[in-house]
OpenMM code with the backbone's topology and positions (N, CA, C; nanometers):
from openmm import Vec3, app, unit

residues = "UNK UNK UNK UNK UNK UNK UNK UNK UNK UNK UNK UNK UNK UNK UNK UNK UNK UNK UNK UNK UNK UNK UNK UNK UNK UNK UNK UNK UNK UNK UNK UNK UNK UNK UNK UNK UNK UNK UNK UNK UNK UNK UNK UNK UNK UNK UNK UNK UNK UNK UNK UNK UNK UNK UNK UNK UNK UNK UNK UNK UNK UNK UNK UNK UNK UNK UNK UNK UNK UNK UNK UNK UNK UNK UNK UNK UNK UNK UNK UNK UNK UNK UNK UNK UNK UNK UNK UNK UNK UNK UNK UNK UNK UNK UNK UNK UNK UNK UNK UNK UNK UNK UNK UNK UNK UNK UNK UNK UNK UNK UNK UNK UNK UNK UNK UNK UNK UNK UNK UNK UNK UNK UNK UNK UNK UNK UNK UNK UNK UNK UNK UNK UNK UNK UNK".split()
positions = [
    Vec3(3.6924, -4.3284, 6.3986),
    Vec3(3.5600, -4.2923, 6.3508),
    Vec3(3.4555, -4.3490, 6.4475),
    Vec3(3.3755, -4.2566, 6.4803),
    Vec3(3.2894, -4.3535, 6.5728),
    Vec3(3.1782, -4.3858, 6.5156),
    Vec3(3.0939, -4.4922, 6.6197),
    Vec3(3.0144, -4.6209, 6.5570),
    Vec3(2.8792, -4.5662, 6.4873),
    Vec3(2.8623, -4.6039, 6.4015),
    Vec3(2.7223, -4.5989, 6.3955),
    Vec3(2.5817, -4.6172, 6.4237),
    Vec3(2.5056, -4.5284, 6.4537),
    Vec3(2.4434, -4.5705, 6.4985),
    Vec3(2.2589, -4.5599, 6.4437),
    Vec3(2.2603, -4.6940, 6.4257),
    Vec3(2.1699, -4.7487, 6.3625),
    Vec3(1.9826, -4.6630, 6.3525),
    Vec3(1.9671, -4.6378, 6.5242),
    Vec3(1.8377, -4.5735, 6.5346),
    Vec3(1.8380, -4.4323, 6.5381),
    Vec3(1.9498, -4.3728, 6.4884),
    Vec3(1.9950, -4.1950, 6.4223),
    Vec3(1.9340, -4.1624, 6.2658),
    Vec3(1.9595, -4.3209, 6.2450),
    Vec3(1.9317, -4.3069, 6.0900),
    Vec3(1.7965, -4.3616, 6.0638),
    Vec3(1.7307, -4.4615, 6.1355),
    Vec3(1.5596, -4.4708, 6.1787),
    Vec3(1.5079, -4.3410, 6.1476),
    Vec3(1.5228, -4.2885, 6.2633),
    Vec3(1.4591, -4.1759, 6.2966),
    Vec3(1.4794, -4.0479, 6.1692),
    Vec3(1.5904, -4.0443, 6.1448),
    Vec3(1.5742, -3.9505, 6.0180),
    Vec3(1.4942, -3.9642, 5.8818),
    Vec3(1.4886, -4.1355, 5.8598),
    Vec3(1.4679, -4.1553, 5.7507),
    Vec3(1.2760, -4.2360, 5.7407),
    Vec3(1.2557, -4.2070, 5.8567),
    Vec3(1.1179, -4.2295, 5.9219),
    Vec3(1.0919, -4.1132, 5.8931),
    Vec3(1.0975, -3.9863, 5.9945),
    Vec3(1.0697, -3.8889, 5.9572),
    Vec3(1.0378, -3.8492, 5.8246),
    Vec3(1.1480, -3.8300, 5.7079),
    Vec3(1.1106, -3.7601, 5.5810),
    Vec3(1.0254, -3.8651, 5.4968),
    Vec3(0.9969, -4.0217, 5.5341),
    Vec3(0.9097, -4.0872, 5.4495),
    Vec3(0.7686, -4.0158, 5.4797),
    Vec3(0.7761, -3.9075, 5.5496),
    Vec3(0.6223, -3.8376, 5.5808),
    Vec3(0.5996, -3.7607, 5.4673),
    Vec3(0.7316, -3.7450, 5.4120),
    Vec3(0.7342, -3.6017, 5.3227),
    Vec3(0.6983, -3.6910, 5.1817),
    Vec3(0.6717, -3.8043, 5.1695),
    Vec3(0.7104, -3.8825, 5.0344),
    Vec3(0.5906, -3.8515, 4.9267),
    Vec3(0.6057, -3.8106, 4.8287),
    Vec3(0.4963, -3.7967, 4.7404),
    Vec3(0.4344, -3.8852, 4.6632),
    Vec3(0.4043, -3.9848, 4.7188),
    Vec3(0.3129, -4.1346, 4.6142),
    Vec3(0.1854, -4.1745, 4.6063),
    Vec3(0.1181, -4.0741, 4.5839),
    Vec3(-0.0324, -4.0615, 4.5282),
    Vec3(-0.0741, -4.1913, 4.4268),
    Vec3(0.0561, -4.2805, 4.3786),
    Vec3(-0.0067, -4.3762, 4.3152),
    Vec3(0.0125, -4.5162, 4.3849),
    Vec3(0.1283, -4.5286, 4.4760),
    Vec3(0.1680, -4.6348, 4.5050),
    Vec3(0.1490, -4.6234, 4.6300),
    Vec3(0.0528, -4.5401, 4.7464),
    Vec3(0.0234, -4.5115, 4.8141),
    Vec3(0.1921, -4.5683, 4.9588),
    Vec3(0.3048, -4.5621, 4.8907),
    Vec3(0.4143, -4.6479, 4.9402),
    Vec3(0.5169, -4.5680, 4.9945),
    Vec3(0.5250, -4.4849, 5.1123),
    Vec3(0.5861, -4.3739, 5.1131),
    Vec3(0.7106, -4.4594, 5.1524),
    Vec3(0.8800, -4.4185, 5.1529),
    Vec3(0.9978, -4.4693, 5.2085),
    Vec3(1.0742, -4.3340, 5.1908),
    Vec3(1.1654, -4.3413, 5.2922),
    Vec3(1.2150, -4.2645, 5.3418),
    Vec3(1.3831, -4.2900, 5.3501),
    Vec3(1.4951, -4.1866, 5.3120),
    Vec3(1.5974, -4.3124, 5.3028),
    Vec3(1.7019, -4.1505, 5.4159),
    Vec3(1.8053, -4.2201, 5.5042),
    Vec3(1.8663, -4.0997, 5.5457),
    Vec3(2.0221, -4.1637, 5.5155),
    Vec3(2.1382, -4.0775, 5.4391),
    Vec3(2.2174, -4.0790, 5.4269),
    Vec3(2.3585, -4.0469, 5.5491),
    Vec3(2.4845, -4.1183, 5.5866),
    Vec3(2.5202, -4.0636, 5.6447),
    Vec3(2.6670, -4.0579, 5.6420),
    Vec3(2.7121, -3.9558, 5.6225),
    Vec3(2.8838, -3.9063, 5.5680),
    Vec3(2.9635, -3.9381, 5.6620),
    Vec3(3.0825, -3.9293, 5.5996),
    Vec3(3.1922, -3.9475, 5.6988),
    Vec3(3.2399, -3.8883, 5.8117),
    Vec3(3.1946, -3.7844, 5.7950),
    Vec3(3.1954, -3.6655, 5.8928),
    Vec3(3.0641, -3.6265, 5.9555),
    Vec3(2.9738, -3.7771, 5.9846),
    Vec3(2.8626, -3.7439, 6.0733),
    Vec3(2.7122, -3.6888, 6.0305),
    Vec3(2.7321, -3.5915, 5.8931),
    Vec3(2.6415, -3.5645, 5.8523),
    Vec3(2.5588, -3.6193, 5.8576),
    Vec3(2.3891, -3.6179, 5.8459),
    Vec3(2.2849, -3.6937, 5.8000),
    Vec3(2.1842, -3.6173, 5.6510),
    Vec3(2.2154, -3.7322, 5.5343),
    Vec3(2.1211, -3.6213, 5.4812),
    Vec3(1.9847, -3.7230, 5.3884),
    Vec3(1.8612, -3.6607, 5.3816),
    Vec3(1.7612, -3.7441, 5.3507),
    Vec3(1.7002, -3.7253, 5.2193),
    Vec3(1.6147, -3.8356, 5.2153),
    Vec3(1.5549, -3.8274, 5.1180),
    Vec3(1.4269, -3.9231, 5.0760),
    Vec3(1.3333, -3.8639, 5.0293),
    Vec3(1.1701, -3.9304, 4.9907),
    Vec3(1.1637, -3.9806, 4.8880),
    Vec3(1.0404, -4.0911, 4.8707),
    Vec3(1.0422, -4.1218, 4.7084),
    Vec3(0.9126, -4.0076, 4.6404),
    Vec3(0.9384, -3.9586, 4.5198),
    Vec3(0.8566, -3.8850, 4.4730),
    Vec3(0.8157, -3.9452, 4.3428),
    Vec3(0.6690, -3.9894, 4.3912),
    Vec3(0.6411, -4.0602, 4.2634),
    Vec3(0.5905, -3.9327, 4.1130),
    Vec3(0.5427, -4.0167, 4.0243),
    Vec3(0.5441, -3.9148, 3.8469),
    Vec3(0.4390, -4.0440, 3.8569),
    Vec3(0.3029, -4.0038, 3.7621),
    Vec3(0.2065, -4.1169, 3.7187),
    Vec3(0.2638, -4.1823, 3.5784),
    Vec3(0.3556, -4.0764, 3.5433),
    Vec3(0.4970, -4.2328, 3.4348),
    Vec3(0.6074, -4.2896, 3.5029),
    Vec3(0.5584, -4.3987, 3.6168),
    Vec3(0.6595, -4.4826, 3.7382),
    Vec3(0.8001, -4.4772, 3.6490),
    Vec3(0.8594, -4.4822, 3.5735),
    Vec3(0.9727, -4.4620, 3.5485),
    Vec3(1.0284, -4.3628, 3.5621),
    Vec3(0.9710, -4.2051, 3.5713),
    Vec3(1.0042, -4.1149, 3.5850),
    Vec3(1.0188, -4.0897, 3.7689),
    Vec3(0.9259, -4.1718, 3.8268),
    Vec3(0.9592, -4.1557, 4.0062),
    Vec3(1.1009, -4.1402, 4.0175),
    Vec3(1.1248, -4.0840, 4.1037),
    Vec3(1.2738, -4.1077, 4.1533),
    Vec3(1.2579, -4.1661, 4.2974),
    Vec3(1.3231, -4.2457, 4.3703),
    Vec3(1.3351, -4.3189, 4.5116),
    Vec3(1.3848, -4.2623, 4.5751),
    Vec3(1.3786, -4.2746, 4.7367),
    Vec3(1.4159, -4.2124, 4.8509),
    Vec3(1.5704, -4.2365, 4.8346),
    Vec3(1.6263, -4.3143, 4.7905),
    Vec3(1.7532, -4.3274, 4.8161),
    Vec3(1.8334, -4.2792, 4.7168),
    Vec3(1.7919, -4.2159, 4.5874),
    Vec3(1.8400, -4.1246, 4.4986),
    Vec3(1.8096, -3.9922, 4.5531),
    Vec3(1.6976, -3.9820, 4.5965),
    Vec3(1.7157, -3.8261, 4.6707),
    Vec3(1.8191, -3.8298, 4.8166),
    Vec3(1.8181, -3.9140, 4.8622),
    Vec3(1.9161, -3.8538, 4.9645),
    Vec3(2.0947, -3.8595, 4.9102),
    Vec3(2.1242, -3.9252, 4.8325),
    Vec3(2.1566, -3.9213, 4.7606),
    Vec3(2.2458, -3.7982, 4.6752),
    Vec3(2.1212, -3.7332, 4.6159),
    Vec3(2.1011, -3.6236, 4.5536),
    Vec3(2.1464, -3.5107, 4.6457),
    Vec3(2.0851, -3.5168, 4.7379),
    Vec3(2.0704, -3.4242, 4.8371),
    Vec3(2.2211, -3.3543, 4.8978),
    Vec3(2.3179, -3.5221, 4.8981),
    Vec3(2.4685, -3.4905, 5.0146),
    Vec3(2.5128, -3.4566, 4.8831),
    Vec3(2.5222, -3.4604, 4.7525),
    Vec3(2.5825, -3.4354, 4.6711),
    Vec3(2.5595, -3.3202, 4.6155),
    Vec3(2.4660, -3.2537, 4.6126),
    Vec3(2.4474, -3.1168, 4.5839),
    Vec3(2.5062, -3.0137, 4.7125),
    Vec3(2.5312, -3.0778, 4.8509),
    Vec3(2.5913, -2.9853, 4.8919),
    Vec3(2.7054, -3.0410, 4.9601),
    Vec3(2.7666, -3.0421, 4.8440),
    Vec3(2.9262, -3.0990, 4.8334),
    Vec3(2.9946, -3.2316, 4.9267),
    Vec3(2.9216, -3.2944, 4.9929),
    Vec3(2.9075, -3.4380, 4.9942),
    Vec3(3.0162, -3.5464, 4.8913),
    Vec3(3.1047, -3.5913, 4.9383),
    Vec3(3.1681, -3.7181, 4.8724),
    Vec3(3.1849, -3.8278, 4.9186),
    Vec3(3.1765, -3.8393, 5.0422),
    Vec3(3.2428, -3.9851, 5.1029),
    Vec3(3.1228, -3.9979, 5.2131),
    Vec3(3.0733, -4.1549, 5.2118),
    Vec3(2.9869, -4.1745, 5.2644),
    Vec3(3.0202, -4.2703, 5.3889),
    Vec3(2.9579, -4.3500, 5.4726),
    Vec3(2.9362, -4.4729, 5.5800),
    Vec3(2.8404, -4.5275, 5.5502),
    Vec3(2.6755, -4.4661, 5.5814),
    Vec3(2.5714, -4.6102, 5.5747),
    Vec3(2.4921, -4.5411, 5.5019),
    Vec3(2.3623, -4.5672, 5.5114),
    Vec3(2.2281, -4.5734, 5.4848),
    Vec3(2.1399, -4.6311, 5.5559),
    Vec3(2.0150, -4.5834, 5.5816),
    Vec3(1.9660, -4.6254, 5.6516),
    Vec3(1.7934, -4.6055, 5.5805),
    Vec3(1.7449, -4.7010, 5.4837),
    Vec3(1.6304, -4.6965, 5.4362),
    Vec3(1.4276, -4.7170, 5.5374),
    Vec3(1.3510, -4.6752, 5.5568),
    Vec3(1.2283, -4.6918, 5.5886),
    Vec3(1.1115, -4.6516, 5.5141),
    Vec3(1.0448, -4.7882, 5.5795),
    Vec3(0.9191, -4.8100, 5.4802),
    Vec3(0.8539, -4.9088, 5.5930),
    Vec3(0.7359, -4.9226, 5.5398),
    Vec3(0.6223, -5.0218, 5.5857),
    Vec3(0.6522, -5.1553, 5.6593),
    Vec3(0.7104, -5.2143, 5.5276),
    Vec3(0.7437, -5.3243, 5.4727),
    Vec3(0.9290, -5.3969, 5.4703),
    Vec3(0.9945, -5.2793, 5.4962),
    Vec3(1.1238, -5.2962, 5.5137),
    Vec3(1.1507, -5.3171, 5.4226),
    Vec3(1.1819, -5.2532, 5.2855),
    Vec3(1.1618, -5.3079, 5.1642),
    Vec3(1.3550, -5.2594, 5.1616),
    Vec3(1.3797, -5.3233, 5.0501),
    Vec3(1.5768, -5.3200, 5.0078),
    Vec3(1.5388, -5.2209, 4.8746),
    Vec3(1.6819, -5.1648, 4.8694),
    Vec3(1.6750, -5.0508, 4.6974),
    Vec3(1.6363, -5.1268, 4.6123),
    Vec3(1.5969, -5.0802, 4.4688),
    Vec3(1.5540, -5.1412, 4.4059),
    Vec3(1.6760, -5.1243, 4.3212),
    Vec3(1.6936, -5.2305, 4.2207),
    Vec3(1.8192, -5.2517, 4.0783),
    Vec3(1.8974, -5.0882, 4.0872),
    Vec3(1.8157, -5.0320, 4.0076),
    Vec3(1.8733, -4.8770, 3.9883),
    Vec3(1.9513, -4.7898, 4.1310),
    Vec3(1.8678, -4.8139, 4.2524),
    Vec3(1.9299, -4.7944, 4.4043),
    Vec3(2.0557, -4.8446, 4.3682),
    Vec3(2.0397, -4.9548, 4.3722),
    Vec3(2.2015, -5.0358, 4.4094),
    Vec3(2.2818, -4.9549, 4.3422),
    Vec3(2.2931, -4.9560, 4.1813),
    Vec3(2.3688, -4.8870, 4.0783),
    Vec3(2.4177, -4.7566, 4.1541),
    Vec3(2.3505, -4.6730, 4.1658),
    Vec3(2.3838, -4.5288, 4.2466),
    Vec3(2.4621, -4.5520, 4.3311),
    Vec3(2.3942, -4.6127, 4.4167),
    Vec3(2.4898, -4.6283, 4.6011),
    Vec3(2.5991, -4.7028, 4.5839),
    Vec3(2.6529, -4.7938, 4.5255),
    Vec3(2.7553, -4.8035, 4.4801),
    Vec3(2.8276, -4.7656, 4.3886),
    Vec3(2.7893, -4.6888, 4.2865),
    Vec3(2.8462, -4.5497, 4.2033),
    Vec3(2.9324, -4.4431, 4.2752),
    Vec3(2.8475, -4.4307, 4.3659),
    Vec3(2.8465, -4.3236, 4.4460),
    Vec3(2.9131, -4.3228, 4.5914),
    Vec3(2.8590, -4.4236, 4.6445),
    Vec3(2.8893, -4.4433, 4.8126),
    Vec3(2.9765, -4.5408, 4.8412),
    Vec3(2.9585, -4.6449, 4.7414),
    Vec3(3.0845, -4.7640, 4.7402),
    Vec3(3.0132, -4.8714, 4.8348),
    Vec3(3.1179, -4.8989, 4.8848),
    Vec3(3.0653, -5.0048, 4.9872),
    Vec3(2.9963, -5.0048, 5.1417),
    Vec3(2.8849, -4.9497, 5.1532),
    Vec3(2.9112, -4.9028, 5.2151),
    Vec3(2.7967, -4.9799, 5.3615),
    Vec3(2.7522, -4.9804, 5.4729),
    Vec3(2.6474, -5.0074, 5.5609),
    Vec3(2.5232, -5.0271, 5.5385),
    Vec3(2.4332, -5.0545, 5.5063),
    Vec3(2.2897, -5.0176, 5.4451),
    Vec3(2.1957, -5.1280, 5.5646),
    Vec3(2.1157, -5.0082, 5.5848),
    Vec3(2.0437, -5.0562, 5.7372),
    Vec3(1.9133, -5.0946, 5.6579),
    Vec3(1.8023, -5.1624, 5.7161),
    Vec3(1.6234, -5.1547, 5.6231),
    Vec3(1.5521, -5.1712, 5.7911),
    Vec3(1.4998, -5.0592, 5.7920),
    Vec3(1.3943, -5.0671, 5.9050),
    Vec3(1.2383, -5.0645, 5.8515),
    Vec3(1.1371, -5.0933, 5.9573),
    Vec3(1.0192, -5.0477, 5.9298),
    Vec3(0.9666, -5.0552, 6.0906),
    Vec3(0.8378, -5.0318, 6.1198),
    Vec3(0.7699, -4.9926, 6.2174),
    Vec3(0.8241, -5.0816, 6.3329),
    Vec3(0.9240, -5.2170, 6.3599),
    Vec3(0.9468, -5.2617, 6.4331),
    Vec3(1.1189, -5.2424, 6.4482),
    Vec3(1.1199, -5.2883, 6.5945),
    Vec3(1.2577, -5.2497, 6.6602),
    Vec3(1.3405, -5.2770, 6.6189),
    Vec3(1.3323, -5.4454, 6.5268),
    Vec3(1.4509, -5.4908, 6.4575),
    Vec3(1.4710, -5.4172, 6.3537),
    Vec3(1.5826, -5.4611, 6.2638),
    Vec3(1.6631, -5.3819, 6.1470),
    Vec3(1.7306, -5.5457, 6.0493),
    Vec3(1.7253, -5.4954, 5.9220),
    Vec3(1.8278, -5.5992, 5.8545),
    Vec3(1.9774, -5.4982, 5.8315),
    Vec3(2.0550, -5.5886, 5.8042),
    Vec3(2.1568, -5.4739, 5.7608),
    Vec3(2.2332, -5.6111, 5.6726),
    Vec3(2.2949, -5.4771, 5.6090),
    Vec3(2.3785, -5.5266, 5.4836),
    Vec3(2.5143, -5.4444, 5.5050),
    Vec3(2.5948, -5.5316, 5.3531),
    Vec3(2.6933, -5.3817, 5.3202),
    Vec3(2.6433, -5.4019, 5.1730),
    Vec3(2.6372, -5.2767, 5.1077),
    Vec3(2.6206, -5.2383, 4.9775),
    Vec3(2.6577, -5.3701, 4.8406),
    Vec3(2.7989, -5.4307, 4.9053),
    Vec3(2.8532, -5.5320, 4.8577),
    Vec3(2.7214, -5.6336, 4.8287),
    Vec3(2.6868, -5.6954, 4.9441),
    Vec3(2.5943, -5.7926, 4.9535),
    Vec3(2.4628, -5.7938, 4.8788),
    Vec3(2.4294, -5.6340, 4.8697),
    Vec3(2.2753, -5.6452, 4.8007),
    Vec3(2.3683, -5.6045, 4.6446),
    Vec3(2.4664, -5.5840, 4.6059),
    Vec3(2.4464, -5.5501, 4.5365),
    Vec3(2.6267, -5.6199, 4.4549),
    Vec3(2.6520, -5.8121, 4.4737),
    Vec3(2.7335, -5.8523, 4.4551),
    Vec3(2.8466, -5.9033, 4.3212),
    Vec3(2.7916, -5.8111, 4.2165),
    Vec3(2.8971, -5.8334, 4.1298),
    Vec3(2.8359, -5.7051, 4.0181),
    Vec3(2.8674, -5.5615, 4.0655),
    Vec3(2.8870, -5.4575, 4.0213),
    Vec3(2.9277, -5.4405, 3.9091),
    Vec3(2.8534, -5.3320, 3.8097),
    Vec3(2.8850, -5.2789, 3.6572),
    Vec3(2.9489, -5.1748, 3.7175),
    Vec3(3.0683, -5.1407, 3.7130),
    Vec3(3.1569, -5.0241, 3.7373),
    Vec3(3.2402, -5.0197, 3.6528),
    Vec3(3.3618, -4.8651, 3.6976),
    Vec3(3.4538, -4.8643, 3.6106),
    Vec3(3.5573, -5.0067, 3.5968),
    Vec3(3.5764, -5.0622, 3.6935),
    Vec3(3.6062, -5.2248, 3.6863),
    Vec3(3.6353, -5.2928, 3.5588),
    Vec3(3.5106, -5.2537, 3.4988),
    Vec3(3.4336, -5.3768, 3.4397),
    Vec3(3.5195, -5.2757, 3.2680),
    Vec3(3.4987, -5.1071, 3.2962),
    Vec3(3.5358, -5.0379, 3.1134),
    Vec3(3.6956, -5.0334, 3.1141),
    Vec3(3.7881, -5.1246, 3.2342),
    Vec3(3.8762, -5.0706, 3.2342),
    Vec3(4.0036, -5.1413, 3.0853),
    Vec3(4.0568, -5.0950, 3.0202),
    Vec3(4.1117, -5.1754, 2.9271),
    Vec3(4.0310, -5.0993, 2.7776),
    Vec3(3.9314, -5.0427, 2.7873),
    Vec3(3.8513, -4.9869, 2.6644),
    Vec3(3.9110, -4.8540, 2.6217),
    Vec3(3.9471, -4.8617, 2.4711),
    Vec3(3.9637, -4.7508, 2.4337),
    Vec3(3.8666, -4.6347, 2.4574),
    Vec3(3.9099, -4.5083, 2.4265),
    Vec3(3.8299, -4.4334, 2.4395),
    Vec3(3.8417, -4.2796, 2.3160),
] * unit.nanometer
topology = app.Topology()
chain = topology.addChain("A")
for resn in residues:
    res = topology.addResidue(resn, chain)
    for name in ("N", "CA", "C"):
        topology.addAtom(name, app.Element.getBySymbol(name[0]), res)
């Protein structure tokens, strides 16, 4: 599999934070997803003036590899301002979903933090946790 690479997923996920709809939190982020097979797919946060109803850049990209048949992931690669990390509900998904997987945080400068999914997100509610429950 070859390497990843870190400023592929900058650049994608820079890009669509242009597209981000947050008229309240004036906080655009941008998140780009990237499959096993190279794909890249993105996603904006779109805010709702009932903030619970927003959905985050990283549920839409997210959203996005999975609506077109998308299963197996590598990284992430989130941008914003501020370099900000998923929030609670992020984590839940991307490890629902993506498992363990790379998770990059850029913002307007050259450096990057990086994680693995594990780390931001270290002792998981999964099937793990219902296994043994009737049903």
């Amino acid at each position: 599999m070859e390497k990843i690479k870190p400023e592929l997923l900058k650049v994608a996920a820079r890009q669509v934070a242009n597209n981000a709809y947050a008229p309240y939190s004036h906080f655009p982020v941008g998140a780009a997803l990237l499959t096993n097979d190279g794909k890249i797919y993105t996603g904006c946060n779109v805010e709702a003036s009932s903030y619970g109803l927003t959905v985050c850049a990283e549920r839409n990209a997210i959203a996005a590899a999975i609506s077109a048949g998308e299963r197996y992931f590598r990284a992430m690669g989130i941008f914003s301002l501020t370099r900000v990390s998923p929030c609670g509900a992020c984590r839940q998904v991307i490890w629902d979903i993506c498992g363990d997987i790379d998770i990059f945080l850029f913002d307007e400068s050259e450096d990057y933090q990086y994680f693995r999914s594990s780390e931001l997100f270290p002792i998981p509610f999964d099937n793990n946790q219902m296994k043994g429950i009737d049903k």
